[in-house]
C-alpha positions as CSV (number, residue, x, y, z in Angstrom):
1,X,0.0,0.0,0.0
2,X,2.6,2.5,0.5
3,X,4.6,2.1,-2.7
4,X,1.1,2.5,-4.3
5,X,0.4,5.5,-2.4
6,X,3.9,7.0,-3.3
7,X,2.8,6.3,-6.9
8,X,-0.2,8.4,-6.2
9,X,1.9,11.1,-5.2
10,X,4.1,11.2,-7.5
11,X,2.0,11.1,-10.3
12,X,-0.1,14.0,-9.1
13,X,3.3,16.1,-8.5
14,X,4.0,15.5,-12.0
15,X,0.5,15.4,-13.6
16,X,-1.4,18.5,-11.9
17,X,1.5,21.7,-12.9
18,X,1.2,20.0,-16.4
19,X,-2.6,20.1,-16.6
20,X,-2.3,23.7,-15.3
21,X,-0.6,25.0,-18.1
22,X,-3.1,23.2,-20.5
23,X,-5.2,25.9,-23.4
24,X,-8.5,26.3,-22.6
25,X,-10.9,27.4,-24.8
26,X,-13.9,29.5,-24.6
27,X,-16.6,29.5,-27.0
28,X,-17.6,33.0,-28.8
29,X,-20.7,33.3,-27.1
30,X,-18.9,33.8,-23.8
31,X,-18.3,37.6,-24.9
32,X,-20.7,40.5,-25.7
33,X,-20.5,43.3,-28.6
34,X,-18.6,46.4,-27.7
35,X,-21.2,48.6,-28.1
36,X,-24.4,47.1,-26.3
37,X,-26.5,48.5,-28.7
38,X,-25.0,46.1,-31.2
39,X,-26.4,43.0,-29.6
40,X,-29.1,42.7,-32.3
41,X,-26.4,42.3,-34.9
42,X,-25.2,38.9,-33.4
43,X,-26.0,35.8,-34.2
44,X,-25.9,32.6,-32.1
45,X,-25.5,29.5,-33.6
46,X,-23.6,26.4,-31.5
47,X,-22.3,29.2,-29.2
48,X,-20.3,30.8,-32.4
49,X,-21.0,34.9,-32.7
50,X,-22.4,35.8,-36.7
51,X,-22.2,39.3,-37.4
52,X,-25.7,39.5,-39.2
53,X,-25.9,43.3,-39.9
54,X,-24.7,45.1,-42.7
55,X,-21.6,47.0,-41.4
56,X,-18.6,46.0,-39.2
57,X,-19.2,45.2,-35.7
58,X,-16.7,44.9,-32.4
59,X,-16.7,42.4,-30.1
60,X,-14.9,41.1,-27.3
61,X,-14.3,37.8,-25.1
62,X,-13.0,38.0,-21.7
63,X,-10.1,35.1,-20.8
64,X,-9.4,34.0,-17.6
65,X,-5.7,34.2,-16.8
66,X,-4.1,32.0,-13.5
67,X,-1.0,34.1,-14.0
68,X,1.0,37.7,-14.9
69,X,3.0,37.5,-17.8
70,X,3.0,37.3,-22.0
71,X,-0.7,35.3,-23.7
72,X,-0.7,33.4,-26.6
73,X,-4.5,33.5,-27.7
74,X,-6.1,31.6,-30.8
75,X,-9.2,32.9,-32.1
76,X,-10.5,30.8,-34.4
77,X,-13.5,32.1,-37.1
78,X,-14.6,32.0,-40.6
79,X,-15.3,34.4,-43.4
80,X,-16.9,32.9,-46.5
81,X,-15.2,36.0,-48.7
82,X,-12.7,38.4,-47.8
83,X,-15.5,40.6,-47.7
84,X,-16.6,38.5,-44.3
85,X,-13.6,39.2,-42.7
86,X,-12.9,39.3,-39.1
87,X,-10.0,40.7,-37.8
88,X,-8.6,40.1,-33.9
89,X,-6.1,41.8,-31.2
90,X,-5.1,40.2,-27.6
91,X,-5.1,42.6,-24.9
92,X,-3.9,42.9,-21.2
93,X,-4.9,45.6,-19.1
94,X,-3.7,46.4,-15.2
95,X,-6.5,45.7,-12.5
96,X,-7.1,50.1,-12.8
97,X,-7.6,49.9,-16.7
98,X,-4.7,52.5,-17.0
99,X,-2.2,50.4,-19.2
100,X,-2.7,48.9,-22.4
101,X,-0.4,45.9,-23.3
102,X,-1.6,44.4,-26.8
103,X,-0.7,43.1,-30.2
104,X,-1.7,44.2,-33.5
105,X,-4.8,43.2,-35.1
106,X,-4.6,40.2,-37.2
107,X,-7.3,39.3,-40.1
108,X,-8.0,36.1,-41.2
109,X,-5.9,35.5,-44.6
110,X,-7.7,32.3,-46.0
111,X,-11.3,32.2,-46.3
112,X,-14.6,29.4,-46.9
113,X,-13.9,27.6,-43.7
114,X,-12.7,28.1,-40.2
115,X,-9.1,29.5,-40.0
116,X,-7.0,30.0,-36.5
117,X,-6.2,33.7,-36.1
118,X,-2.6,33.2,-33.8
119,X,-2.5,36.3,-31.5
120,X,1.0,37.4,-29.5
121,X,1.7,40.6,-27.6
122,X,-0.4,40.4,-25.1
123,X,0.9,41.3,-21.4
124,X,-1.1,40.6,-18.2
125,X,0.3,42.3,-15.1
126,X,0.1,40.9,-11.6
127,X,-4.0,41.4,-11.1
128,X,-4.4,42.4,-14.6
129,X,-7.2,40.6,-16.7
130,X,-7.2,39.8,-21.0
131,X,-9.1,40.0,-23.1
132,X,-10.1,39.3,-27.4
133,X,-11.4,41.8,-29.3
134,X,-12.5,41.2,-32.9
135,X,-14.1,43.1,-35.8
136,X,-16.3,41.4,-37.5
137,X,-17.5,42.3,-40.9
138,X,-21.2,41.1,-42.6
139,X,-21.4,37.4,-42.5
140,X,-17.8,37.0,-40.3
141,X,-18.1,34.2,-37.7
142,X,-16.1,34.4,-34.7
143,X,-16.0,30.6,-33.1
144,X,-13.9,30.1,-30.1
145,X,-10.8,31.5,-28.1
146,X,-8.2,29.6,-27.1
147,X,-5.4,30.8,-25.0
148,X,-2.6,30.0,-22.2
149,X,-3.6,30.9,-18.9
């Protein structure tokens, strides 16, 4: 019983820092538009976001982060034209909303089915929080956020 118990430990040791540091994901319909007014133009269909009015729309999806430092965040969505584009940032902000620490805005660059938009320059200080924010034009699909806590 006690080598099997050491087994136990051990494995846990090893197993549970390594789960920690796992992706997760978040589906789109975990966020909101920027602008509440624009909730009308969304679209839910499986928990993916459709921009279903006729102009560009903003939205975002909060991430929950476990630690300070650099986020890799995957946002992945679909355009059927480049005309249904979407286009996505990463951003970190300090607890007081006073500093801004983001990427640029990346657009998806292949279009018809769902494509990974891979986000970097994102900073979260110690109590900060992060964030995705998208622009979504006509008919762009925003599906899910992944991202390194």
């Amino acid at each position: 019983m006690t080598r099997q118990l050491k087994q136990a430990v051990l494995t846990m040791v090893v197993l549970l820092p390594l789960a920690a540091m796992a992706a997760r994901t978040v589906p789109a319909s975990a966020g909101r538009p920027v602008a509440w007014s624009d909730g009308p133009c969304f679209s839910m269909s499986y928990s993916t976001m459709s921009n279903v009015c006729s102009t560009r729309r903003s939205y975002e999806i909060p991430l929950t982060s476990d630690s300070a430092g650099s986020k890799a965040v995957n946002v992945t969505a679909r355009g059927a034209t480049p005309s249904n584009n979407v286009g996505c940032m990463a951003i970190g902000m300090n607890r007081e909303a006073t500093l801004v620490w983001g990427g640029t805005r990346k657009w998806l660059t292949s279009f018809g089915t769902p494509q990974i938009i891979a986000l970097t320059g994102a900073y979260i200080p110690n109590s900060g929080y992060l964030y995705a924010n998208c622009l979504v034009d006509p008919g762009g699909q925003v599906n899910t956020v992944e991202h390194n806590p």
